[in-house]
DONU-486599 format. One line per field, with one value per residue (C-alpha): residue number from 1; residue in three letters; x, y, z. Coordinates in steps of 0.2 Angstrom, whole numbers, plus 5000, padded with zeros to 4 digits. Layout:
BEGIN
num [NUM;...]
residu [ALA;...]
east [X;...]
north [Y;...]
up [Z;...]
//
This chain:
BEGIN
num [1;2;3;4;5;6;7;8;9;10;11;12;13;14;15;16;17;18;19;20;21;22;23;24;25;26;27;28;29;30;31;32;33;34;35;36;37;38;39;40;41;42;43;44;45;46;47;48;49;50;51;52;53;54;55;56;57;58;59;60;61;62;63;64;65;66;67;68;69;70;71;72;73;74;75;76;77;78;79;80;81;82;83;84;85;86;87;88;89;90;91;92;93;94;95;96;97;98;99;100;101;102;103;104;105;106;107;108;109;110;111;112;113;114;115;116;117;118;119;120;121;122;123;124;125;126;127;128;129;130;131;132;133;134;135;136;137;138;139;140;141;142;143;144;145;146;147;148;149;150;151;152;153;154;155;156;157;158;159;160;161;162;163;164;165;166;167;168;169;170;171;172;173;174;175;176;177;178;179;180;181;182;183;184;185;186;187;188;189;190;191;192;193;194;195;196;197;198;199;200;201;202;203;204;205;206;207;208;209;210;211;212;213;214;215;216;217;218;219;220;221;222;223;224;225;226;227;228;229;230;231;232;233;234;235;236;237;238;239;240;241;242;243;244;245;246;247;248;249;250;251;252;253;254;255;256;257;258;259;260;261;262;263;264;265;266;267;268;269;270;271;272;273;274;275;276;277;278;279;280;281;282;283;284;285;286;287;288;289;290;291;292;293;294;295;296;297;298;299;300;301;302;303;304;305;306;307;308;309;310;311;312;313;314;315;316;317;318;319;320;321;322;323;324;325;326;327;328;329;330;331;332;333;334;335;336;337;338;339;340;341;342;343;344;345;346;347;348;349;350;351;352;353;354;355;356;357;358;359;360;361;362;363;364;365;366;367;368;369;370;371;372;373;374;375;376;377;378;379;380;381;382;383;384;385;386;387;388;389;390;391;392;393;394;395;396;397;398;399;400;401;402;403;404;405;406;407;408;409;410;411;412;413;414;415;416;417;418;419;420;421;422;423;424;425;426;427;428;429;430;431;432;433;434;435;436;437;438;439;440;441;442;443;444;445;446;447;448;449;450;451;452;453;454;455;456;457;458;459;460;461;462;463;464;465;466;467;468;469;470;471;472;473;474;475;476;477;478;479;480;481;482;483;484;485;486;487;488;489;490;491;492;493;494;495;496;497;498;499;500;501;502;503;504;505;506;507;508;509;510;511;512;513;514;515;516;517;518;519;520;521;522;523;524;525;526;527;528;529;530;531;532;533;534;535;536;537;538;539;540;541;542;543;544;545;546;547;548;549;550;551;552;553;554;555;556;557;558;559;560;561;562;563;564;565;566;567;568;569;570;571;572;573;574;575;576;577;578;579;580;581;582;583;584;585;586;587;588;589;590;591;592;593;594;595;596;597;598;599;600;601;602;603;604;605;606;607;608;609;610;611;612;613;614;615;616;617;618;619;620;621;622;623;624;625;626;627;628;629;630;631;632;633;634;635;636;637;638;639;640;641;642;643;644;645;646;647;648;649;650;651;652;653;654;655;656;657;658;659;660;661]
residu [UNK;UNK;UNK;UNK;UNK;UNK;UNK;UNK;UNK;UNK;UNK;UNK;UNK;UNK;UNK;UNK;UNK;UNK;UNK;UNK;UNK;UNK;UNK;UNK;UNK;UNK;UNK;UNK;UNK;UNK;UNK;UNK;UNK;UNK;UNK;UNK;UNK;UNK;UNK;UNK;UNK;UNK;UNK;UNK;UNK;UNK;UNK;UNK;UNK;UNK;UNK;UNK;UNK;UNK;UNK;UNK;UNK;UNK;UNK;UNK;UNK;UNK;UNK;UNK;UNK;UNK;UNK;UNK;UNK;UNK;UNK;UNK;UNK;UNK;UNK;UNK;UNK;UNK;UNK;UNK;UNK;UNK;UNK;UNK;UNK;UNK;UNK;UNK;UNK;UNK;UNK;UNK;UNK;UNK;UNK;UNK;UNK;UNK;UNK;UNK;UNK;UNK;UNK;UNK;UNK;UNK;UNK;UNK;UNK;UNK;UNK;UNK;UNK;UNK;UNK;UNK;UNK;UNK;UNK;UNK;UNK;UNK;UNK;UNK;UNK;UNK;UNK;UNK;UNK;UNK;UNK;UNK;UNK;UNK;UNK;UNK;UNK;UNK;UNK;UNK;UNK;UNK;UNK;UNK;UNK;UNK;UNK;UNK;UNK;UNK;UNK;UNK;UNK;UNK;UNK;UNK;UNK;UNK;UNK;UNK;UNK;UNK;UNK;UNK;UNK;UNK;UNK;UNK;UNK;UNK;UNK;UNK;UNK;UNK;UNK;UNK;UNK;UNK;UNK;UNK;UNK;UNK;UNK;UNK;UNK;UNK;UNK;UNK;UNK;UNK;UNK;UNK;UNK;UNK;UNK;UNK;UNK;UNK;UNK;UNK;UNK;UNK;UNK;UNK;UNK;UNK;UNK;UNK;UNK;UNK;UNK;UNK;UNK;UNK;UNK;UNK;UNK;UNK;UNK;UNK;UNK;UNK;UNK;UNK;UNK;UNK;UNK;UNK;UNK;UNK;UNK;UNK;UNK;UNK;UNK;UNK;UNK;UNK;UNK;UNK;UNK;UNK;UNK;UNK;UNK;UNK;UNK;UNK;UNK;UNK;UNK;UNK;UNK;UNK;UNK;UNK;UNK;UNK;UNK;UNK;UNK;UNK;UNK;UNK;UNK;UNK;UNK;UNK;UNK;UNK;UNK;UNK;UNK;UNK;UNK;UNK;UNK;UNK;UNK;UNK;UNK;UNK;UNK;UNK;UNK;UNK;UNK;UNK;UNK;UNK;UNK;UNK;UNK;UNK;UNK;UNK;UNK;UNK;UNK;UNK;UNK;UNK;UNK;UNK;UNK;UNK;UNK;UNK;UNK;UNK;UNK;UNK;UNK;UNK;UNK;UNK;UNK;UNK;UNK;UNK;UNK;UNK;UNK;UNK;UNK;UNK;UNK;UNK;UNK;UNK;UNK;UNK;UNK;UNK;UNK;UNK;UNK;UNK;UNK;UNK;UNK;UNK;UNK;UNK;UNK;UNK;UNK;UNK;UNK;UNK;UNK;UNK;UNK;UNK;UNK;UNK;UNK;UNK;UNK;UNK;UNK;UNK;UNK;UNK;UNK;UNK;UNK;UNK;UNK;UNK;UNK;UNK;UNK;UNK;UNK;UNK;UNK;UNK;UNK;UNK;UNK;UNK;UNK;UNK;UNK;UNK;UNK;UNK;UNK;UNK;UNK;UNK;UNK;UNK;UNK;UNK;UNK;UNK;UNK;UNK;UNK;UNK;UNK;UNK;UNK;UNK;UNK;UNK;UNK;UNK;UNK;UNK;UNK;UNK;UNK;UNK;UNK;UNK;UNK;UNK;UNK;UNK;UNK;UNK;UNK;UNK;UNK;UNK;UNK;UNK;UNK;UNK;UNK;UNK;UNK;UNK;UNK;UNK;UNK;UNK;UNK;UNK;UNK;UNK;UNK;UNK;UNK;UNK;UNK;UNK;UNK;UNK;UNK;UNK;UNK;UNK;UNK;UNK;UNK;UNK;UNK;UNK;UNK;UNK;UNK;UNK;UNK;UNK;UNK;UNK;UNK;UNK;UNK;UNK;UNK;UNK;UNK;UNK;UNK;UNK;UNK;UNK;UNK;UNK;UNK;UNK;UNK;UNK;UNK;UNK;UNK;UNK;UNK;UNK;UNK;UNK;UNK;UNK;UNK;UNK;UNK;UNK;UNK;UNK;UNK;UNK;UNK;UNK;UNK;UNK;UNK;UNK;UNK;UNK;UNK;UNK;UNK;UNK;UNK;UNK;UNK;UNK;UNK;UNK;UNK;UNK;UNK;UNK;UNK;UNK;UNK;UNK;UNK;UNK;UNK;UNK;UNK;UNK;UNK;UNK;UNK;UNK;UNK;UNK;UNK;UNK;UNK;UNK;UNK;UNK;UNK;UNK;UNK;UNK;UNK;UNK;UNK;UNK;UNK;UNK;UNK;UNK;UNK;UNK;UNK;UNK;UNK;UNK;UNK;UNK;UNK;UNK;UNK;UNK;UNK;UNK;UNK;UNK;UNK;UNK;UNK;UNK;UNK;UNK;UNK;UNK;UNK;UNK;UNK;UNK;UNK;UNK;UNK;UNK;UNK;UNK;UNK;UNK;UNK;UNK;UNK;UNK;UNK;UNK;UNK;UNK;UNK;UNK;UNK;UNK;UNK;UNK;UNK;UNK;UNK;UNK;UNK;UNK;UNK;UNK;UNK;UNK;UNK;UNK;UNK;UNK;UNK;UNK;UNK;UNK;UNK;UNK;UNK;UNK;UNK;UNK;UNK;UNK;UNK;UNK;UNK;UNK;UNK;UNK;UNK;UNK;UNK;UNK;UNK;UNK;UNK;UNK;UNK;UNK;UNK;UNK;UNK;UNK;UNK;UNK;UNK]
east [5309;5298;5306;5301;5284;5274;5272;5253;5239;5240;5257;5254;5239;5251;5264;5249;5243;5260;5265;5246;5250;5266;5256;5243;5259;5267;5251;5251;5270;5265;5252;5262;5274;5262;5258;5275;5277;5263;5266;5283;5275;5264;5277;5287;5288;5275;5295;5297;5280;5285;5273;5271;5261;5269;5252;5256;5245;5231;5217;5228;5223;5237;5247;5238;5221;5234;5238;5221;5215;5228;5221;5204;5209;5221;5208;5195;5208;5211;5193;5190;5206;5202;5198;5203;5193;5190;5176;5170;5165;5147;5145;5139;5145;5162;5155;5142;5141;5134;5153;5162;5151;5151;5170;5172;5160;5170;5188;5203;5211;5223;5226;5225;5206;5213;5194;5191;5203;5194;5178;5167;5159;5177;5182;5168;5170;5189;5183;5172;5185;5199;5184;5182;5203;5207;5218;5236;5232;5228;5243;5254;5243;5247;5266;5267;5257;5272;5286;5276;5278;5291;5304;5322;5333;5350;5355;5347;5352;5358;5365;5361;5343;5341;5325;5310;5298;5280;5273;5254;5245;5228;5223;5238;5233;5242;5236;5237;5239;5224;5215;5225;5222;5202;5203;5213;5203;5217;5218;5236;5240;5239;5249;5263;5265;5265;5276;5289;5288;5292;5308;5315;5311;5302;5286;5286;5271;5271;5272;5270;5284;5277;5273;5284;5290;5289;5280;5288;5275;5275;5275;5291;5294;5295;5279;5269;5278;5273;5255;5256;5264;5250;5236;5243;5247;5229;5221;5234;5228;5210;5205;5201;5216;5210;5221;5222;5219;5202;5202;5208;5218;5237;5241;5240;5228;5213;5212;5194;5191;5175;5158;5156;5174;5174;5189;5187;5188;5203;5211;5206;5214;5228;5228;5228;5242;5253;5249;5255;5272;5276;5275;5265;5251;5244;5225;5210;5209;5229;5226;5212;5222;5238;5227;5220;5233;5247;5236;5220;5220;5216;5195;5180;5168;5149;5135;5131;5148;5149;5164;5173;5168;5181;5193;5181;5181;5199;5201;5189;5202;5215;5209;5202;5215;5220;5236;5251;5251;5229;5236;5251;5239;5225;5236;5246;5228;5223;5239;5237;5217;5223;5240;5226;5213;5226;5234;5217;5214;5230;5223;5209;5219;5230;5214;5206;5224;5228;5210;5216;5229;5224;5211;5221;5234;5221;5211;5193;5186;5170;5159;5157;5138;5131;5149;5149;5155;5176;5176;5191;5205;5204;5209;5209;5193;5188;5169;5162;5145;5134;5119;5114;5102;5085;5079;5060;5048;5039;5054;5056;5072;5062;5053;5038;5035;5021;5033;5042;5030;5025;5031;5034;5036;5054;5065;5080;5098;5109;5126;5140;5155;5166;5181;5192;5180;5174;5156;5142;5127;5113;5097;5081;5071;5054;5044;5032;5043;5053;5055;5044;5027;5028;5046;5055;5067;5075;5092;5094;5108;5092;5088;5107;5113;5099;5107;5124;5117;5108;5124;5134;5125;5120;5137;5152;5164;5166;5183;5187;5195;5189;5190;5175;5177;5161;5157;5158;5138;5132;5113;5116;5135;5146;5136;5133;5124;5137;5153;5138;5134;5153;5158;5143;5147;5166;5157;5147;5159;5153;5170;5188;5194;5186;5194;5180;5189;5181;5187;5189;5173;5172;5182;5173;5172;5173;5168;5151;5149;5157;5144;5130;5136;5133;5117;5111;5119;5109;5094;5092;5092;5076;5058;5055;5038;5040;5054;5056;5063;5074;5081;5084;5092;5106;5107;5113;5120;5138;5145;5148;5133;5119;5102;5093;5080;5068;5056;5055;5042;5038;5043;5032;5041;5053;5070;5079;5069;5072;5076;5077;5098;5097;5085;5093;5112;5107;5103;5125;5134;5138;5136;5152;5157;5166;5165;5163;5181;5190;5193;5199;5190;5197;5186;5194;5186;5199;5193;5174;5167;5182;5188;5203;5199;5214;5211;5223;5232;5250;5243;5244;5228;5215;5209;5188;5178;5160;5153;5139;5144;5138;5129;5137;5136;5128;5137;5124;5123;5105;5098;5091;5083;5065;5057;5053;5035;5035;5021;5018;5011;4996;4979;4982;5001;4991;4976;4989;5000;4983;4976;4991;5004;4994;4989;5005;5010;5003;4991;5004;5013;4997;4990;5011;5017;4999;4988;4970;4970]
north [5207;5192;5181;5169;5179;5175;5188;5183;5175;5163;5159;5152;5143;5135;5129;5122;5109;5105;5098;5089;5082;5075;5068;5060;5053;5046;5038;5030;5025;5016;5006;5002;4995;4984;4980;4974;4966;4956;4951;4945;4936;4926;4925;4914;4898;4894;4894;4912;4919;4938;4945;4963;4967;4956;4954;4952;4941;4929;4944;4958;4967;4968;4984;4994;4991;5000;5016;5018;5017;5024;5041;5039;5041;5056;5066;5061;5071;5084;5088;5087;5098;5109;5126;5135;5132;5151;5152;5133;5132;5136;5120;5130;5123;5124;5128;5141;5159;5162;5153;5167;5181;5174;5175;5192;5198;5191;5195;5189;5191;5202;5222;5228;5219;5208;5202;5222;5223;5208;5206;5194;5188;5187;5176;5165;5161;5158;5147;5136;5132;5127;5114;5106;5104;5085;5082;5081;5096;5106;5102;5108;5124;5130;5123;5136;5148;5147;5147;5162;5171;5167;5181;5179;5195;5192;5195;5196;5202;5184;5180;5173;5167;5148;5149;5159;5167;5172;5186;5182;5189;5188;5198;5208;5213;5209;5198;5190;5169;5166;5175;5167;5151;5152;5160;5144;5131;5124;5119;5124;5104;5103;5120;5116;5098;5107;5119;5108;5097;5115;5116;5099;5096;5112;5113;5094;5082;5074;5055;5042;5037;5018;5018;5006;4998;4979;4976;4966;4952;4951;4933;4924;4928;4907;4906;4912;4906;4888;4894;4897;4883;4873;4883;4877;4861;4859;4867;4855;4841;4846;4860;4856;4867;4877;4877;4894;4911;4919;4929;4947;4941;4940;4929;4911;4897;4899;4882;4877;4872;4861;4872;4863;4869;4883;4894;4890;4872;4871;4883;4872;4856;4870;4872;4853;4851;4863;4858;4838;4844;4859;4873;4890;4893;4909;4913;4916;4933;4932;4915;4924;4938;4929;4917;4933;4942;4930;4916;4923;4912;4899;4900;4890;4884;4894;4881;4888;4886;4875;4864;4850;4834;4827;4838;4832;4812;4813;4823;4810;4796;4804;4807;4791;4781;4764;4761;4773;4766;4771;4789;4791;4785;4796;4811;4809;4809;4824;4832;4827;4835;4851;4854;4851;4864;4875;4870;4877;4893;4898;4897;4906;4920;4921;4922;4936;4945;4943;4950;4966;4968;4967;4977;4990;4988;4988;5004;4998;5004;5002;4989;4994;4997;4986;4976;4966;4948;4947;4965;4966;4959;4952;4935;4935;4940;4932;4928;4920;4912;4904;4906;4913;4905;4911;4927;4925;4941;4950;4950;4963;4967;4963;4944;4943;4924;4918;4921;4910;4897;4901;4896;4915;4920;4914;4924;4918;4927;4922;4931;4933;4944;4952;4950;4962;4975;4971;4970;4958;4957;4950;4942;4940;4926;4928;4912;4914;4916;4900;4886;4874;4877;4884;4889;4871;4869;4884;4879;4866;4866;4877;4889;4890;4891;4905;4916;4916;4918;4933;4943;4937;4946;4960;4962;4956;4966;4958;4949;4935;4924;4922;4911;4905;4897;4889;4877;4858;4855;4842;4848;4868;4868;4852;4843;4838;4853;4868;4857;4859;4875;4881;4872;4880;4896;4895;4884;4900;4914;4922;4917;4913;4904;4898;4890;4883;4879;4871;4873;4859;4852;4860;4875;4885;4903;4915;4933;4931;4926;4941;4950;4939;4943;4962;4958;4950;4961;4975;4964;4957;4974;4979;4980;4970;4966;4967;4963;4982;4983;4969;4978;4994;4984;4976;4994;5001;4986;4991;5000;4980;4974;4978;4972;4963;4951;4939;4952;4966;4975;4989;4980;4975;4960;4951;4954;4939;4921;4904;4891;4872;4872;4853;4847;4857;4853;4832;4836;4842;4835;4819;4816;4819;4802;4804;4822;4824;4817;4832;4852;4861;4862;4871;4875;4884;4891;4881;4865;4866;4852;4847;4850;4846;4841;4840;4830;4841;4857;4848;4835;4835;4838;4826;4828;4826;4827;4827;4829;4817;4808;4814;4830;4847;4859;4875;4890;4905;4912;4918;4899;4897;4883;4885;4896;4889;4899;4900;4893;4902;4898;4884;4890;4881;4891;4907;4903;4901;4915;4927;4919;4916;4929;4943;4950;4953;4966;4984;4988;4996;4978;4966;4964;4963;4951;4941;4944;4936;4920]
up [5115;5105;5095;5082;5078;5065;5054;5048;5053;5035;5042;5057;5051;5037;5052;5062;5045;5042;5060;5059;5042;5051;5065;5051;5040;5056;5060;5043;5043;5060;5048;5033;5044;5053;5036;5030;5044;5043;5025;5029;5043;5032;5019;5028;5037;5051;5064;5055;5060;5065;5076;5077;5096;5109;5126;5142;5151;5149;5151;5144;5127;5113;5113;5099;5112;5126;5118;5112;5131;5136;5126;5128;5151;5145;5132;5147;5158;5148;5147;5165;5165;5151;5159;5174;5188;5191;5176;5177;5197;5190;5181;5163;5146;5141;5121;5128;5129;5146;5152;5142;5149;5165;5164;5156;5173;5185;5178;5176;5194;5188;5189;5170;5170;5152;5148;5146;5132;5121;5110;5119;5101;5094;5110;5109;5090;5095;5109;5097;5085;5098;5101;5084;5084;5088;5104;5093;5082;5098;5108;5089;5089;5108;5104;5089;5101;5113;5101;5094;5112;5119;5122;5130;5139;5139;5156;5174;5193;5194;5176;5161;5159;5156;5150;5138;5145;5137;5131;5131;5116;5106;5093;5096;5112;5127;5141;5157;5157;5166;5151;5137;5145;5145;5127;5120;5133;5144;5161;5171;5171;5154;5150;5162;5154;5135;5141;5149;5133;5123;5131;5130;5113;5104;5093;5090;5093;5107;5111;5127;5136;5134;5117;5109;5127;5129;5144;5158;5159;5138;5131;5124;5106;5107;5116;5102;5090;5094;5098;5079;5075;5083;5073;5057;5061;5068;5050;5040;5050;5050;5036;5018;5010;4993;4975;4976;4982;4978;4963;4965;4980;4979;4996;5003;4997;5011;5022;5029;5045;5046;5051;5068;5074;5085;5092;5109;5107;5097;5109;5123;5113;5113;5131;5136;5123;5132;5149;5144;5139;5152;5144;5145;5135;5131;5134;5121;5119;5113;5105;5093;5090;5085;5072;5064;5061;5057;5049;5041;5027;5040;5041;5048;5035;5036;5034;5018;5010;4996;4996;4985;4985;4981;4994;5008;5003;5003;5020;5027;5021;5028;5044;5047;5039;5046;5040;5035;5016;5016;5023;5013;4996;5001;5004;4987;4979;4987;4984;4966;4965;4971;4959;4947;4951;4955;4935;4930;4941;4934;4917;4920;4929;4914;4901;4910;4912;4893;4889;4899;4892;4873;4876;4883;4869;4855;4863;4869;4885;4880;4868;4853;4847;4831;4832;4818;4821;4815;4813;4826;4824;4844;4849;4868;4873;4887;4892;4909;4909;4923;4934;4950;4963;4959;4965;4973;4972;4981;4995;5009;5019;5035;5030;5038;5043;5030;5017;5022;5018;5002;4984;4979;4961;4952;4943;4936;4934;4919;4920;4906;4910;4899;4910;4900;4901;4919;4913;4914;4907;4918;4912;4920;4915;4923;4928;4915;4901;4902;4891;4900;4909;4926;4925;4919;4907;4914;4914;4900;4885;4872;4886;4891;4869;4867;4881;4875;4857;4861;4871;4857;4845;4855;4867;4860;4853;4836;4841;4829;4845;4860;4876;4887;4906;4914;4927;4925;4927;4911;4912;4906;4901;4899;4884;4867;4862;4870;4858;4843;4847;4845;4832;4823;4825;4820;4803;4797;4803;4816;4825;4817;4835;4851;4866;4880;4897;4913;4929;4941;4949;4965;4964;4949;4957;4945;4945;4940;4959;4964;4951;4958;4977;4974;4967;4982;4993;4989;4987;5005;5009;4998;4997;4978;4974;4954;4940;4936;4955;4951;4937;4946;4961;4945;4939;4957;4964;4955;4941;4931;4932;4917;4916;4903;4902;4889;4890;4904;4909;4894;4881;4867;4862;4867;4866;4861;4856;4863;4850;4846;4845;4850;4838;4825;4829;4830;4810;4805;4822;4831;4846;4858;4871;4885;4886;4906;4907;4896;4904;4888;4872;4855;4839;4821;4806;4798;4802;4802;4813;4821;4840;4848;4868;4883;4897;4908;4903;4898;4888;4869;4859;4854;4838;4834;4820;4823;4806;4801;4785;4770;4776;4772;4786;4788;4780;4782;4801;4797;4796;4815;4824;4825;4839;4854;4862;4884;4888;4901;4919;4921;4929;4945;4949;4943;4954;4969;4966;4967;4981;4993;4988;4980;4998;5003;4987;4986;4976;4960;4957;4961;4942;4935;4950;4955;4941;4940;4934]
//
């Protein structure tokens, strides 16, 4: 008699997704742990370094690389093993038809002729979904199959029976094992091995005997832990350390290794190190392995990484210091520069994460439309402005080499980013339509005020407070005319309170170069030969970015104009000395014309006023600086754009990128 049948089909389908879900989960449990373990690893000191996959051997992948091998030899068994040998001799496919009707004309070897009792079609369908089953689900299916036929009589000629026997059944019908065994796609190896795994431990998946084992020629835990030892001692000697983490990233300040270093040279300098004092090193495969996963924050400078100043003068000092009081001076300076930009990244993290949250508190998930300016009672709004590297058009993903000489057309990407709203606003400024002939004067204090005009009016969300972070470059941002421009906008209401931070010289990114990296990213993978593909690049490139521009192709005029804000400031303000020296900047409705300026985040406030004497400030917002007309590109940049770049654009974007002169 049968036991444990299942009484339905839906049944046994529902026990085969459970133990597969188990394998799944235990696959994942396996992952969290390295994951923990890792963690802890970097948490701790370089002598605590935990590492998770001990490898044996100089030439020996880690233990993760074992298993996976170690499956790929036993699937490639089991395929070779997969069918019995009685329908297979032929060399037809193990998914074809012709294999099962060659089967069902031969037989089954045995007496009650099984094959004549099953549906050929209904075999082959069976046959084709044991194949899409991975090699874990399959072995859980014919383990529920067993525990599904397996029958037990109490006594025999020779007493008790120690063990089940089958009942071999499909479709309710009853049939040999050599029949069952080509209907589910096993080879007799396979079934004895799942069958003796049945009986020692039941319907439960099955693992290696060496998973989880230490291999006998596995390095010292001590071994390794000096190899790290000496890979952070080589970046602190070596690397250019950062304040702090990227943003977004919740881990360990990234050190830079210099471009020109290479792995296999410091594990050389490695290698002689250990050979000097006796003791076994391990080789570059391991050595590799053991900095990724247990220091990644230790990285080599790419060429085209920008990187401090001032952290590379004082690495210099350091490393070719003469004396101890030069190294010891040099390195409390360097100590010093970093606690500073770290000081300011903090802030910076804090402002975004205050924005959120008020935001959140207050309800808005979307900027309002026509937002009136202190029409929200908001004070932590926080904004991000700067540019990206100018974009040239036409540009195709696979360059062709005269482009590469040429002087293509210039378009230039002003970002602000709403960081509460995780949205930014990106503004093409064609060549054409800049301030100065030929696309100058792109990126001066009037080009730079006009942008920031513009979104306020057309983007904000009519907050009566707000803070703005930008980079430390005088020519666009850190100027006489940015302090006017603020102070005038507090003076005729348009804001109650505004704070203006700059972050340390050096390390100023900020999520508009995360906006900007997206931008490119899908832009070195286009074909661009006009603005309007610039726009729908912006559009796609991610869910914050939105495109704007001075005036994009379609519109009848343009969208915002440029203005004289310098000219017109020098007429109520003063100018402001020694502004390059100060990071924080604060500006009140209450004190019109005055700004209070901190040198470093803990010092006390410095009070400013930078009213001309005798001259009352403006008090309507709708008193603006004269317009400023582009004046466009001069013949000779028109003339060159048609004859050398014009050939290479189809026919549709000739007369909007290369017109005739």
């Amino acid at each position: 008699m049968a036991v444990n049948f299942f009484t339905t089909d839906s049944e046994f389908q529902e026990t085969v997704n459970r133990y597969s879900q188990e394998i799944l989960e235990g696959s994942q449990d396996n992952e969290s742990d390295a994951e923990l373990e890792y963690e802890q690893s970097n948490a701790s000191d370089s002598e605590d370094c935990e590492v998770s996959e001990v490898i044996g051997g100089e030439n020996v992948n880690n233990a993760s690389d074992d298993e996976n091998s170690q499956e790929l030899v036993e699937q490639f068994l089991c395929s070779l093993d997969g069918h019995n040998d009685i329908f297979e001799h032929d060399g037809l496919d193990i998914s074809s038809k012709d294999t099962v009707l060659a089967a069902f004309e031969k037989g089954c070897g045995c007496n009650n002729h099984c094959y004549g009792k099953l549906n050929l079609d209904i075999v082959y369908a069976h046959r084709l979904s044991m194949l899409e089953f991975e090699r874990a689900e399959k072995e859980i299916l014919i383990l529920s199959k067993f525990q599904q036929m397996a029958y037990t009589s109490e006594e025999t000629r020779r007493g008790k029976r120690q063990k089940s026997r089958f009942c071999y059944v499909f479709e309710e019908t009853e049939i040999c094992r050599t029949a069952w065994l080509f209907v589910y796609i096993i080879g007799n190896k396979q079934f004895r091995n799942l069958k003796k795994h049945y009986y020692e431990n039941g319907v439960v998946p099955r693992r290696h005997g060496n998973k989880g084992r230490r291999p006998p020629n596995a390095y010292s835990f001590e071994t390794l832990r000096k190899t790290v030892q000496f890979i952070q001692s080589y970046a602190q000697s070596n690397g250019i350390p950062m304040a702090a983490a990227p943003s977004g990233r919740d881990s360990h300040p990234p050190i830079y290794l210099p471009a020109s270093s290479r792995k296999e040279a410091i594990h050389k300098t490695y290698k002689q190190s250990c050979e000097a004092q006796s003791e076994t090193c391990v080789g570059l495969t391991l050595f590799k392995n053991l900095w990724k996963e247990c220091l990644p924050h230790i990285k080599i400078l790419t060429p085209r990484t920008d990187i401090c100043q001032k952290c590379e003068g004082f690495r210099q000092k350091v490393l070719y210091a003469r004396t101890e009081t030069e190294k010891v001076e040099s390195v409390t300076l360097f100590a010093k520069h970093l606690e500073t930009a770290k000081h300011k990244r903090d802030y910076y993290i804090k402002c975004t994460t205050d924005a959120k949250e008020e935001l959140e508190r207050n309800g808005y998930s979307e900027v309002p439309v026509n937002a009136q300016p202190c029409s929200v009672n908001l004070h932590k709004v926080h904004y991000t402005f700067d540019f990206a590297q100018s974009i040239l058009v036409p540009h195709l993903s696979n360059q062709i080499s005269p482009f590469y000489f040429l002087s293509l057309r210039k378009i230039h990407l002003f970002g602000i980013n709403n960081e509460g709203m995780s949205k930014q606003m990106n503004c093409l400024i064609n060549e054409d339509q800049t301030i100065g002939l030929d696309g100058t004067k792109s990126h001066g204090p009037n080009t730079v005020i006009s942008l920031l005009h513009h979104y306020l009016r057309s983007y904000s969300i009519g907050e009566k407070g707000a803070v703005f972070h930008c980079d430390n470059c005088p020519g666009q941002n850190k100027n006489k005319s940015t302090i006017h421009y603020l102070l005038w906008r507090c003076a005729v209401g348009l804001h109650e309170d505004i704070t203006l931070a700059f972050m340390e010289t050096g390390h100023t990114k900020c999520i508009n170069d995360a906006c900007f990296g997206l931008i490119k990213k899908l832009y070195r993978r286009s074909n661009v030969y006009s603005i309007d593909g610039l726009v729908d690049i912006i559009e796609k490139s991610a869910k914050c970015n939105v495109a704007d521009g001075y005036q994009l192709p379609g519109d009848e005029t343009p969208r915002f104009q440029w203005r004289d804000w310098v000219g017109f400031f020098n007429g109520f303000f003063m100018p402001f000395r020694g502004i390059s020296k100060y990071s924080t900047f604060r500006f009140s409705k209450a004190e019109p014309g005055v700004v209070y300026v901190k040198e470093q985040l803990n010092d006390e406030e410095v009070k400013f006023d930078l009213r001309k004497r005798g001259v009352l400030l403006p008090s309507d917002c709708h008193l603006l600086p004269a317009v400023l007309s582009p004046p466009g590109l001069s013949a000779k940049r028109k003339r060159y754009l048609h004859k050398m770049v014009r050939p290479y654009i189809p026919d549709d974007f000739k007369d909007v990128t290369c017109p005739r002169p």
